[in-house]
N, C-alpha and C positions, 0 to 999 in steps of 0.2 A: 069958416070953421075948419075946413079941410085946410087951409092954411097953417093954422094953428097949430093943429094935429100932426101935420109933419114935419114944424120946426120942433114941439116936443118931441117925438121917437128921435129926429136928427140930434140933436142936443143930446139925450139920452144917450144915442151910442155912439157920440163924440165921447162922452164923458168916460163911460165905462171903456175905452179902444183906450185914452188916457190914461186910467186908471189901471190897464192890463201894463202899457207901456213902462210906467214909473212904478211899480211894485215889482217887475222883471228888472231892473234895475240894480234897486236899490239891496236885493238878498246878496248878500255875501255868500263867497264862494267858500265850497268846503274847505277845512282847515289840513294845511300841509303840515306832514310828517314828518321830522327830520329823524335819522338814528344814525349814529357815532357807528362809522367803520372799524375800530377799533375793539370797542368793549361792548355795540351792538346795544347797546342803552340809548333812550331818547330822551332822558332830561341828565346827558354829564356835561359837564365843561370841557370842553372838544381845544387846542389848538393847534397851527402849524406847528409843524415837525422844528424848526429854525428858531421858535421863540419858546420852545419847550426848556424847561427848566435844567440845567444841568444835574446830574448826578455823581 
C-alpha cells in the first residue's frame, strides 16, 4: 500500500513540475513597441532615407 501511495504523490508532482515547465513556455512575451524617429508616431509608414520618395 505504501508503495502505491508513493508512486501517486511521485506521479502527481511529476505532472504538476511538467505542467509549471510547458505553460512557462508557451506565454508569449510582451509586445514590442516601435515609434518612428521622425514624426514620433507608432503606426506611420517609416522608410530609409534612400528609397524615400523624391520631391
Amino acid at each position: 500500500m505504501d508503495v502505491i501511495l508513493t508512486g501517486l504523490i511521485a506521479a502527481a508532482v511529476i505532472y504538476f513540475l511538467f505542467r509549471v515547465i510547458v505553460s512557462g513556455r508557451s506565454k508569449p512575451g510582451e509586445p514590442v513597441i516601435y515609434i518612428c524617429d521622425e514624426c514620433g508616431e507608432n503606426e506611420c509608414v517609416c522608410r530609409r532615407e534612400d528609397e524615400a520618395p523624391k520631391q
